[in-house]
C-alpha positions as CSV (number, residue, x, y, z in Angstrom):
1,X,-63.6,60.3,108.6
2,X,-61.1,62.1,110.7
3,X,-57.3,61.1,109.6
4,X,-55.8,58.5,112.0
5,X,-51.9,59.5,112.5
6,X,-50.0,56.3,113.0
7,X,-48.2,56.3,116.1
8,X,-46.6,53.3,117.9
9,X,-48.5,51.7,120.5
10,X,-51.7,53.6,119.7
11,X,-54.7,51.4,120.7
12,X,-58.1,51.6,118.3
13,X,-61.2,49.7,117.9
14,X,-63.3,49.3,114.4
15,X,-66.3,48.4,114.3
16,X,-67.6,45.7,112.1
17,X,-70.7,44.8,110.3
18,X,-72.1,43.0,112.5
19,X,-72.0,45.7,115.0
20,X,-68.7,44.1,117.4
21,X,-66.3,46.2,118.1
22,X,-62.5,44.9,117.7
23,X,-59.6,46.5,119.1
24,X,-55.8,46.4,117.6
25,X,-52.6,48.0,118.3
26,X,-49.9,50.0,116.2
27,X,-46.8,48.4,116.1
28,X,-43.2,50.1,115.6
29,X,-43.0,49.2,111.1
30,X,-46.1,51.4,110.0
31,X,-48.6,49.3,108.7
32,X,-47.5,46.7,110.8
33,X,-50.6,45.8,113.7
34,X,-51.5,43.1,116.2
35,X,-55.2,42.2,116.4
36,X,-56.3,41.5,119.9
37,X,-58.9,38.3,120.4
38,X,-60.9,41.2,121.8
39,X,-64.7,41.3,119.9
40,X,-67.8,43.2,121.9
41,X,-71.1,44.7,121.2
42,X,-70.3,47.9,123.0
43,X,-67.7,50.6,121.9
44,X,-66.8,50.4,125.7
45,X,-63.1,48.8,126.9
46,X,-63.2,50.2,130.4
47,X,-61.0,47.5,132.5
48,X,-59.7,46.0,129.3
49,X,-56.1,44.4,129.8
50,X,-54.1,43.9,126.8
51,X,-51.0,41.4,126.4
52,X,-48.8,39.7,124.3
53,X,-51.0,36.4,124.7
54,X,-54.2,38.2,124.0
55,X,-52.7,38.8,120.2
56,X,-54.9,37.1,117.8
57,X,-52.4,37.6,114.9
58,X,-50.2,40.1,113.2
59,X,-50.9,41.6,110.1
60,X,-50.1,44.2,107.8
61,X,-52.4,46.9,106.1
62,X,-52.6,49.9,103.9
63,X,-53.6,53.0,106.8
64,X,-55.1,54.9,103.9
65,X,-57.3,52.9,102.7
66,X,-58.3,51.1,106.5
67,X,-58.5,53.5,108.7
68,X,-59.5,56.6,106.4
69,X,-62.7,54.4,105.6
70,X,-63.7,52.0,108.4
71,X,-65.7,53.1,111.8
72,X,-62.3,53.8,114.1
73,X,-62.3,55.3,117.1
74,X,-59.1,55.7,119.3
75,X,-58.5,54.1,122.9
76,X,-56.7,56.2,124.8
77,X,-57.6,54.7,128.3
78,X,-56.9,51.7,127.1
79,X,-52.9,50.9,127.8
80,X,-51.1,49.0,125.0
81,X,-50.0,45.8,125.3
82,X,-46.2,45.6,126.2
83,X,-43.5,43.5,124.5
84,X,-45.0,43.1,121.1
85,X,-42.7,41.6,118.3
86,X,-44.3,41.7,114.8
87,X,-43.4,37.9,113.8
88,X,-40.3,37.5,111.2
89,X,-41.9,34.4,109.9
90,X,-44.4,34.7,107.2
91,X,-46.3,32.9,104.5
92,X,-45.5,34.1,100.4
93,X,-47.5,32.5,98.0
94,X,-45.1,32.8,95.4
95,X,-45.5,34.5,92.3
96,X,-48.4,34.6,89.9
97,X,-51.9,33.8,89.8
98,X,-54.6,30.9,89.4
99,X,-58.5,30.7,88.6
100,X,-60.1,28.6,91.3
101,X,-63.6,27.2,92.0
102,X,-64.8,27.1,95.4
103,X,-68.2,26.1,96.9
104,X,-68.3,23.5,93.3
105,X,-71.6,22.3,92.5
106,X,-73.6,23.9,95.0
107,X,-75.9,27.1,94.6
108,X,-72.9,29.1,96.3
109,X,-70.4,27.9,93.4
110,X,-67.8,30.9,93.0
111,X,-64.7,30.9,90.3
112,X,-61.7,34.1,91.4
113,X,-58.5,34.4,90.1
114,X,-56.2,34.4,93.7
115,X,-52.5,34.9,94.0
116,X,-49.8,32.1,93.8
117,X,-50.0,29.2,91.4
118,X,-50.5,26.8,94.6
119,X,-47.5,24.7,94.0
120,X,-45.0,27.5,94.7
121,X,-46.1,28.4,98.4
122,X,-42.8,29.9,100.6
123,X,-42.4,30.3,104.1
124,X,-40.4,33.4,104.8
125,X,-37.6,34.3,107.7
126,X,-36.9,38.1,107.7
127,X,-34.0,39.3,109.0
128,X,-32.7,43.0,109.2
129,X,-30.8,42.5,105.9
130,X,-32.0,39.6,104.4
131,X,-34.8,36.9,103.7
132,X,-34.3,33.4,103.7
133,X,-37.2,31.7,101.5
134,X,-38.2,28.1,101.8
135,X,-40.3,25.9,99.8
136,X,-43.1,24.5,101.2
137,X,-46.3,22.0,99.7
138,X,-50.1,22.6,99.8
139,X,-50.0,19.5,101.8
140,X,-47.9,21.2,104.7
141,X,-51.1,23.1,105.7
142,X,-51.0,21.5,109.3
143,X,-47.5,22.3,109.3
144,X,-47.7,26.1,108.7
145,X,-50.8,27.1,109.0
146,X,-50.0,29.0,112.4
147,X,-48.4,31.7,109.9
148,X,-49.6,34.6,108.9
149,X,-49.5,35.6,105.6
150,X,-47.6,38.7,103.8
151,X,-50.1,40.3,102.6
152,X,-51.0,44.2,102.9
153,X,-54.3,44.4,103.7
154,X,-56.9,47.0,102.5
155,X,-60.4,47.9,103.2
156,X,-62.6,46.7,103.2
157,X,-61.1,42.7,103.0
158,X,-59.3,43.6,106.4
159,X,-62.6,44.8,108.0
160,X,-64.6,41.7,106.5
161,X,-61.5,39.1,107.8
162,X,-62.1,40.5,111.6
163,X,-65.7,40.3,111.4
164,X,-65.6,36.5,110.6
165,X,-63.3,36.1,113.3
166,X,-65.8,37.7,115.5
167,X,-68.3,35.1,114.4
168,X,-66.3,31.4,114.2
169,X,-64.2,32.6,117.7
170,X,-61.3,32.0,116.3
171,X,-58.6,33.4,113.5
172,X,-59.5,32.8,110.5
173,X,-57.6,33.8,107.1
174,X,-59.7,32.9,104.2
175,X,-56.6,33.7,101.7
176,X,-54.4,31.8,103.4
177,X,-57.2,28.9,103.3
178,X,-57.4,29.2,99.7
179,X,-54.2,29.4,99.1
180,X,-53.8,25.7,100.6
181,X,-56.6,24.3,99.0
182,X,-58.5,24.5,102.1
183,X,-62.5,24.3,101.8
184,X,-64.2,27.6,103.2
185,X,-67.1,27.9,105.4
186,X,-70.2,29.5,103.9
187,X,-70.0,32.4,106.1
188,X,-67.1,33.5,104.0
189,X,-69.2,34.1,101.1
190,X,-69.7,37.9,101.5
191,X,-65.8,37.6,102.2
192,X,-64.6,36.1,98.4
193,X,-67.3,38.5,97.1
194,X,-65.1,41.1,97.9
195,X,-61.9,39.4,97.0
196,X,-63.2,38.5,93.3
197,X,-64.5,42.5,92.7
198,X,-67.4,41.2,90.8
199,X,-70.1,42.3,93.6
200,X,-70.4,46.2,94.3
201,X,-69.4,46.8,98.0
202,X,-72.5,48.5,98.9
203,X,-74.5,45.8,98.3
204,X,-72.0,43.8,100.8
205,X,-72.6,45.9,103.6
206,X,-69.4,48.2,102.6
């Protein structure tokens, strides 16, 4: 794979397992990127029209390790969307770690160790010199669950997050489920394969 330089405002697209193409845009903080509600079958964005309300979410990820090892291909005809601000509210799920179940009692059953001990969850204002933390419950869900969380993200659980997007129509962040006690769909099983690292990722699709 041909290096990607990061450069603000670039648009690429990815293309993911399922063989959709997504497209997402380089913000001004490398590693910093807005994901467009933007999934097709063809590598093809000829008339495509990209805006601040078209952003499916923000997110951070590790350029090495995305875009050095996923299917990318630049968009230069596309224009970038104008006006972007990478969000200064997050989701932290606090320090430490916790062994969960998921899928219990069923032939899917799955145990993972995930990050955050679940009943220190913070929501996070960044400022230029500071962040304000504040405590929030698992029972807040509704509350915050239109935040993103901090994570970096890395290949190929990136690529594997924007391919269920592609395939429930709508954003969907299977840590930041977990991490509020959320159940998971089935579909996300290829998903917490990768997360847990007990599954080798060519036998995921990866």
């Amino acid at each position: 794979m041909a290096i990607v330089k990061w450069k603000k405002d670039k648009v690429l697209s990815i293309k993911l397992r399922n063989g959709k193409y997504a497209l997402f845009q380089m913000l001004e903080g490398k590693c910093q990127i807005a994901v467009f509600n933007s999934f097709q079958d063809q590598n093809d964005w000829k008339n495509t029209v990209l805006t601040k309300e078209s952003v499916l979410f923000y997110t951070n990820i590790i350029p090495k390790s995305v875009l050095s090892r996923s299917e990318i291909t630049v968009q230069k005809t596309v224009p970038p969307a104008i006006d972007l601000e990478f969000p200064k509210f997050q989701l932290n799920t606090g320090h430490g770690n916790r062994k969960i179940k998921i899928w219990k009692n069923t032939p899917y059953e799955r145990e993972l160790i995930i990050m955050g001990e679940g009943s220190n969850l913070l929501a996070e204002e960044r400022f230029e010199n500071e962040i304000i933390y504040t405590s929030i419950e698992v029972k807040e869900y509704k509350k915050y669950r239109h935040l993103e969380l901090e994570n970096i993200r890395i290949y190929p659980e990136f690529n594997e997050r924007l391919y269920l997007c592609s395939e429930m129509n709508k954003n969907i962040d299977p840590l930041k489920e977990l991490a509020f006690d959320q159940d998971l769909d089935l579909r996300c099983q290829t998903y917490i394969d990768i997360i847990s690292g007990k599954v080798r990722l060519e036998s995921l699709g990866y």
